[in-house]
C-alpha positions in Angstrom: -29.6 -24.8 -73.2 -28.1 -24.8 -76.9 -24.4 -24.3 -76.9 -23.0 -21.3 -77.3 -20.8 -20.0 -80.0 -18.7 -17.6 -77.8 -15.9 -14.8 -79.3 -13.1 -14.3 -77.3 -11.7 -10.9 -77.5 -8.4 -10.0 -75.6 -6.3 -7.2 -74.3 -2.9 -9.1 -75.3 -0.4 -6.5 -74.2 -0.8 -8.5 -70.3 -0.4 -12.1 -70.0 -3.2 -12.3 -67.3 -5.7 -11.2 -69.5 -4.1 -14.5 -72.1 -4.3 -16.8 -68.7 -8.0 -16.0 -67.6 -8.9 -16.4 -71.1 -7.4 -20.4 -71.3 -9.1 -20.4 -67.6 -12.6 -19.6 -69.2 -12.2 -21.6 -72.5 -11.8 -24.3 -70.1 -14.7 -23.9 -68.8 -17.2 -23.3 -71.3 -16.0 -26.4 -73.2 -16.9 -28.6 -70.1 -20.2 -26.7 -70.3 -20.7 -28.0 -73.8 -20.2 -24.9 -75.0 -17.1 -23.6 -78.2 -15.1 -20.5 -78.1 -15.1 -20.0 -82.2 -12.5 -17.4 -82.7 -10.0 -15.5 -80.4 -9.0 -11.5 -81.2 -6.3 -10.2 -79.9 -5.8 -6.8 -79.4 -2.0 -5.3 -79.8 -0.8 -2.4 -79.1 3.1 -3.6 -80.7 3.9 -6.2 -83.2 5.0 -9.3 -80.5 3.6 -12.1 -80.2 1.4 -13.9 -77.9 3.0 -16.7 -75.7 3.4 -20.4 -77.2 1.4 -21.9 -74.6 -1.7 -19.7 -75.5 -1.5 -20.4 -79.1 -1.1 -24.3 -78.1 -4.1 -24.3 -75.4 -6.5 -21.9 -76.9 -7.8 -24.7 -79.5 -9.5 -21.8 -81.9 -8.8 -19.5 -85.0 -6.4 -16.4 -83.6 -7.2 -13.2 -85.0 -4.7 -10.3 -84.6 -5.7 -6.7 -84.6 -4.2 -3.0 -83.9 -5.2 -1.6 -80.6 -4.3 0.8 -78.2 -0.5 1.0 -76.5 -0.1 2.3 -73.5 3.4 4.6 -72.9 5.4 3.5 -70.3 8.0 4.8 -68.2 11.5 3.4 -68.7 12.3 3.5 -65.1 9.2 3.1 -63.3 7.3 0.9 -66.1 4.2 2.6 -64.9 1.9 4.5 -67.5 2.1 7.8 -69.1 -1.6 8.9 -69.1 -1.2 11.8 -71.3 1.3 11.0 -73.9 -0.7 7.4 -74.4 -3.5 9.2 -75.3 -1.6 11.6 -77.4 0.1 8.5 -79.5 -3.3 6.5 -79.9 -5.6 9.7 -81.0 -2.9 9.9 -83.9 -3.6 6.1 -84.4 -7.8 6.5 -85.1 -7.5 5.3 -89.2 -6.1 1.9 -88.1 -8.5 1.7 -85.6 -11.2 2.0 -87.9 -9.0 -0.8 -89.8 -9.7 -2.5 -86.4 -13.3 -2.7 -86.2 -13.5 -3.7 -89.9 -11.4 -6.7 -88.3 -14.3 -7.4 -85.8 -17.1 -6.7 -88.0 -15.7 -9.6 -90.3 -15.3 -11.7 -87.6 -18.9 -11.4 -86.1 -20.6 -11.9 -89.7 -18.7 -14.8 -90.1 -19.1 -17.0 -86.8 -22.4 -15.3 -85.9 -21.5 -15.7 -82.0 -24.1 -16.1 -79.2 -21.9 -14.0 -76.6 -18.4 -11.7 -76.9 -16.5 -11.9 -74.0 -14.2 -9.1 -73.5 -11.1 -9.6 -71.4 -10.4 -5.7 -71.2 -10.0 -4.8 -74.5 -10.7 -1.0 -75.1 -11.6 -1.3 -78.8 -14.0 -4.1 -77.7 -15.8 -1.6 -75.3 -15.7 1.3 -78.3 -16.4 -1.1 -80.7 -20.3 -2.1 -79.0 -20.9 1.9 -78.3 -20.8 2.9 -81.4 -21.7 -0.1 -83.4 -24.5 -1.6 -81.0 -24.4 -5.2 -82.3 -27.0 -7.6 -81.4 -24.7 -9.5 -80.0 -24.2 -9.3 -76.0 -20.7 -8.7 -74.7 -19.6 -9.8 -71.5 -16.6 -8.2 -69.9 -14.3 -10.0 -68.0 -11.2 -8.0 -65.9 -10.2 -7.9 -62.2 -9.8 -3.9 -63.1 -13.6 -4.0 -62.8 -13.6 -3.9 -59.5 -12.3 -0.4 -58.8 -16.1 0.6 -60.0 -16.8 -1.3 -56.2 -17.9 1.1 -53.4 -16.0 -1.5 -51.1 -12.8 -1.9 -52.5 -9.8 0.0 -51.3 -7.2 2.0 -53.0 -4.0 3.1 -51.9 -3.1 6.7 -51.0 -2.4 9.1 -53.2 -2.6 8.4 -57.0 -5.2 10.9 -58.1 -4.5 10.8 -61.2 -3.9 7.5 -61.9 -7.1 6.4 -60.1 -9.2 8.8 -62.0 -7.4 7.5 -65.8 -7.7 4.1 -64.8 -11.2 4.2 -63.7 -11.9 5.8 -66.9 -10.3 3.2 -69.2 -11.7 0.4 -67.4 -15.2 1.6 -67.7 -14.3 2.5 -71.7 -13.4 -1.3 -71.9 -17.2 -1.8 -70.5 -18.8 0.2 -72.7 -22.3 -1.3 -74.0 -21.9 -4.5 -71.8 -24.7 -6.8 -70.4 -22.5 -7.3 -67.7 -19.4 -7.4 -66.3 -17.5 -9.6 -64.4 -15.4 -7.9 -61.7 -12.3 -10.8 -60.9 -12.0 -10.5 -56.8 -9.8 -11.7 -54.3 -12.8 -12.1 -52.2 -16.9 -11.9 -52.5 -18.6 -8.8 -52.2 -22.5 -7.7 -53.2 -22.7 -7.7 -57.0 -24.4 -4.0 -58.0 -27.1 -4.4 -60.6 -27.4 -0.8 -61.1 -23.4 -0.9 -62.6 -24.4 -4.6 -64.1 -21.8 -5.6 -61.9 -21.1 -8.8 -60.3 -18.7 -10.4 -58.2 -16.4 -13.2 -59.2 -13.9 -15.5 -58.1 -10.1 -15.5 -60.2 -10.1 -17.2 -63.3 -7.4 -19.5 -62.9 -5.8 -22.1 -65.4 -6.6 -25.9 -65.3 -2.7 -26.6 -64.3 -3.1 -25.0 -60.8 -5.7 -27.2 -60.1 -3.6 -30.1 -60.3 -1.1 -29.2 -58.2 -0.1 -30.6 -54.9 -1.6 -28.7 -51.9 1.3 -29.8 -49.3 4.6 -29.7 -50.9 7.3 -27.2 -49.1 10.6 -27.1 -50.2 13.2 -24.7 -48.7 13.7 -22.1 -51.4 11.7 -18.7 -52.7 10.2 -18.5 -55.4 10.7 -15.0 -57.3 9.0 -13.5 -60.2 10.7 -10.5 -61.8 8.5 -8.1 -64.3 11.5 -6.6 -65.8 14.9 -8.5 -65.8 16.2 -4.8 -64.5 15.3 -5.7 -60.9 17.5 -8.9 -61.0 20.2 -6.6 -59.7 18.2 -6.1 -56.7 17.8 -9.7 -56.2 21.8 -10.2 -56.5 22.5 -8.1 -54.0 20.5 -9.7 -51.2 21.3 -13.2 -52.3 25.6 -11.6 -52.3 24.5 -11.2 -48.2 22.7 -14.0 -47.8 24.2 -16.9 -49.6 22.6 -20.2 -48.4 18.9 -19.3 -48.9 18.2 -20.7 -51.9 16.0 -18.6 -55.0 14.4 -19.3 -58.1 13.5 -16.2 -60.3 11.8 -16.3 -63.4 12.1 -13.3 -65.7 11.5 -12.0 -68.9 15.2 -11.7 -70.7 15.1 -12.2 -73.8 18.6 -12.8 -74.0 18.9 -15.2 -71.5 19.1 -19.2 -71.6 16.4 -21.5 -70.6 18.4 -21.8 -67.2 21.0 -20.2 -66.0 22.4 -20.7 -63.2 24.3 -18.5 -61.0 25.7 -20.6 -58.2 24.3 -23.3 -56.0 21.9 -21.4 -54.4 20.3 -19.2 -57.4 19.2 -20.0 -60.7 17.2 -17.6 -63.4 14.7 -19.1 -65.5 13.1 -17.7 -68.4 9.2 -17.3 -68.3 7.4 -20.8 -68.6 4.0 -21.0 -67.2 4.1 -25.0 -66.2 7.3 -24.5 -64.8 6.8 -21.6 -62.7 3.3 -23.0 -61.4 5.3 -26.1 -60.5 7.9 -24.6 -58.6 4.9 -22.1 -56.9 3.4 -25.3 -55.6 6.9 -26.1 -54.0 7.8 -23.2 -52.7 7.7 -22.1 -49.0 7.0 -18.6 -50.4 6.5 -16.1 -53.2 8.0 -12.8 -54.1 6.0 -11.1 -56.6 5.5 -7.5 -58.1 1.8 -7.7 -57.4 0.6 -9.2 -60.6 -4.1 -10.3 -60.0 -3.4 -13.8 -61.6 0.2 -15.0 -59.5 -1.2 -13.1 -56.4 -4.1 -15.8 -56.8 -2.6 -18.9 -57.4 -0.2 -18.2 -54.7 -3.0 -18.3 -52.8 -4.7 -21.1 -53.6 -1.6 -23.2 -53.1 -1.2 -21.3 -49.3 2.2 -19.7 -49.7 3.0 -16.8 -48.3 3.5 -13.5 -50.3 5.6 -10.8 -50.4 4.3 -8.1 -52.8 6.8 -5.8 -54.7 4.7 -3.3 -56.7 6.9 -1.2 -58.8 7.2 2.3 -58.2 4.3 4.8 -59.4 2.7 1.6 -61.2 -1.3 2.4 -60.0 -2.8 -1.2 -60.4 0.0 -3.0 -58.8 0.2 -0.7 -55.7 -3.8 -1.7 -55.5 -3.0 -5.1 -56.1 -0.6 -5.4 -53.2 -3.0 -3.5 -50.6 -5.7 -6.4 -51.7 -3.4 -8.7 -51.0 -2.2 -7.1 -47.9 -6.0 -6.4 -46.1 -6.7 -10.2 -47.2 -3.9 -11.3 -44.6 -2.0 -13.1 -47.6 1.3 -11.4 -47.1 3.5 -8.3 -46.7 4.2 -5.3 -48.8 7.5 -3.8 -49.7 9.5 -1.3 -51.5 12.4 -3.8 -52.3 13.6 -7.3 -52.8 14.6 -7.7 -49.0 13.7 -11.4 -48.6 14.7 -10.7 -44.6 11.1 -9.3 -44.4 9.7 -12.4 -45.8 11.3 -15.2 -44.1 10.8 -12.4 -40.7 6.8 -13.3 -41.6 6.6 -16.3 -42.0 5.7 -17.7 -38.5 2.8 -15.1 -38.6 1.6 -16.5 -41.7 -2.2 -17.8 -40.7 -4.0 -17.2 -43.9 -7.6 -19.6 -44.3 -6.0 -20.9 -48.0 -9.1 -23.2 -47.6 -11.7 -20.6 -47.9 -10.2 -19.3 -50.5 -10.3 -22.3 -52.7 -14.0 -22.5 -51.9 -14.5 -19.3 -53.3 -12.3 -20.0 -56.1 -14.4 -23.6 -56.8 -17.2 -21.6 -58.0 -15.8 -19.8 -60.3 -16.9 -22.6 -63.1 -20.7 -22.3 -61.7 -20.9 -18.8 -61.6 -19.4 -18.3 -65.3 -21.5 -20.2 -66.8 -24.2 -19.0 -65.3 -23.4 -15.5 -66.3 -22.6 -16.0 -69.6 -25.6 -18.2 -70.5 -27.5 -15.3 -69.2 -26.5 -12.6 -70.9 -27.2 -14.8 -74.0 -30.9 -15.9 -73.4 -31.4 -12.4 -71.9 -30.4 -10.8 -75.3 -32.3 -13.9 -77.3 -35.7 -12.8 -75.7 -35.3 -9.0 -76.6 -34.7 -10.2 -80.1 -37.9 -12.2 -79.9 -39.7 -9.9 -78.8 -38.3 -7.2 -80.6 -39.1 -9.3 -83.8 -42.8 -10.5 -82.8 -43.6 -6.8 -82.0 -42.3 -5.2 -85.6 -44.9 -8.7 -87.0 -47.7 -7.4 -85.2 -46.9 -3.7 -86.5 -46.6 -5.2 -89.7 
């Protein structure tokens, strides 16, 4: 078919939704196809990463968005004072949706993907543009009748569910990220879909194994954690990136522990390395842990909804162990039980490219063929 002029608009308050977008620019480039312009939703003023602004190749467009408020201790989210603060915030996202409006009347897109954006989703149900939006998440499947939640979290389900279906709103289809397949459900316009994963992982070597863990730490907080087990147990040997901002490049603590600060080619590097991966339950490291066959230990932090459903994936998939802590003891304990078929996962992640394309180019000639119709029927009338 033609190529595609595709709009890119992102949720930019997590990096995963920044990494499957560079995964799926990737793609539809090899496809022939251009990504014309990049939105990025903010809920704060900060920045998006370097590397995305370096690998994205297009125009970035900033605009205000919804901010979730989150708990100092637990970093989960506040469900009722989030929607207090952004109800009081309505003006600027009307300001918002001017943004979007501009940017559709200037690059005319084929397709909008939407990486979980809420505004995207409320922008399409109350404007309706002509123009098909495709949303991509993991969060998507939690509308799945097969996938399993963790116990408890009533509420959270229930406010989740409900934002990630807002982020859907007006759709042609979305694409629900999995760890593994399941039916697609034509009824929700629902289908099933391997991770989208960067280019770099791909490159990496499939049977490296150094002797050292490899740590990722959501809030430099929890480093205290990791202290303390590494005080007791001083000749296994860690490498723990986290987000200080304070922090050098590398520090290192003594000959057995260094901290690094967040760099994605580094980290990926030293995941492909590792003989296993201590992680608070992020979709996107959960994934590429998996691909390269290490062995997991999720750490979701406490009352955080979509991290506790994370790690049960994770867990029911046979990729690891869950825990409450940064006890390491549990990990190394597990890794002579580790058995997990990495190889049937890569399969399933190998078609991502196929199926994307596939679903995107869809949804375009789908919505070209109303339009037709729609304009040949108002000729006839005429």
């Amino acid at each position: 078919m033609q190529p595609l002029q595709c709009l890119f608009i992102v949720q930019g308050e997590g990096r995963g939704h920044l990494t499957q977008a560079l995964g799926l620019r990737a793609m539809l480039r090899r496809a022939g196809h251009h990504v014309c312009s990049v939105l990025i939703g903010r809920g704060t003023d900060h920045e998006v990463p370097g590397y995305f602004r370096d690998k994205i190749d297009a125009p970035i467009q900033y605009f205000d968005s919804a901010h979730f408020v989150i708990d100092g201790k637990s970093r989960s989210i506040r469900w009722l004072p989030t929607v207090a603060y952004n109800n009081s915030r309505w003006l600027r996202f009307r300001e918002s949706f001017e943004i979007i409006n501009a940017q559709l009347r200037k690059y005319q897109p084929d397709v909008i993907v939407n990486f979980y954006e809420p505004l995207a989703g409320l922008y399409v149900a109350r404007y309706r543009p002509a123009t098909p939006m495709v949303a991509v998440a993991h969060q998507y499947m939690f509308l799945h009748p097969r996938y399993a939640f963790p116990r408890g979290f009533a509420l959270q389900r229930h406010a989740t569910t409900f934002f990630t279906r807002l982020t859907a709103s007006g759709a042609a289809r979305r694409l629900a990220l999995s760890l593994y397949d399941a039916p697609d459900l034509p009824s929700e316009r629902l289908r099933v879909m391997p991770p989208l994963l960067r280019d770099e992982l791909f490159t990496q070597p499939l049977d490296a194994l150094d002797p050292f863990f490899l740590i990722y730490l959501f809030h430099h907080d929890f480093a205290e954690a990791v202290l303390r087990w590494h005080e007791q147990n001083p000749d296994v040997s860690l490498r723990c990136f986290w987000g200080n901002p304070e922090a050098e490049d590398i520090e290192i603590y003594d000959e057995t522990l260094t901290f690094h600060r967040l760099h994605d080619e580094r980290f990926l590097a030293m995941m492909a390395q590792c003989q296993g991966v201590i992680t608070t339950a992020g979709f996107e490291s959960m994934a590429e842990a998996m691909y390269l066959g290490k062995p997991l230990m999720m750490v979701p932090m406490r009352k955080h909804f979509e991290q506790h459903c994370n790690g049960l994936d994770g867990l029911n998939a046979g990729v690891g162990i869950q825990a409450n802590d940064f006890d390491i003891d549990r990990l190394i304990r597990f890794l002579p039980d580790y058995q997990y078929d990495a190889a049937a996962f890569r399969a399933w992640v190998d078609s991502a490219e196929t199926r994307f394309i596939e679903a995107i180019e869809h949804a375009a000639r789908h919505t070209a063929r109303v339009v037709k119709i729609r304009e040949t029927s108002k000729g006839v009338a005429a």
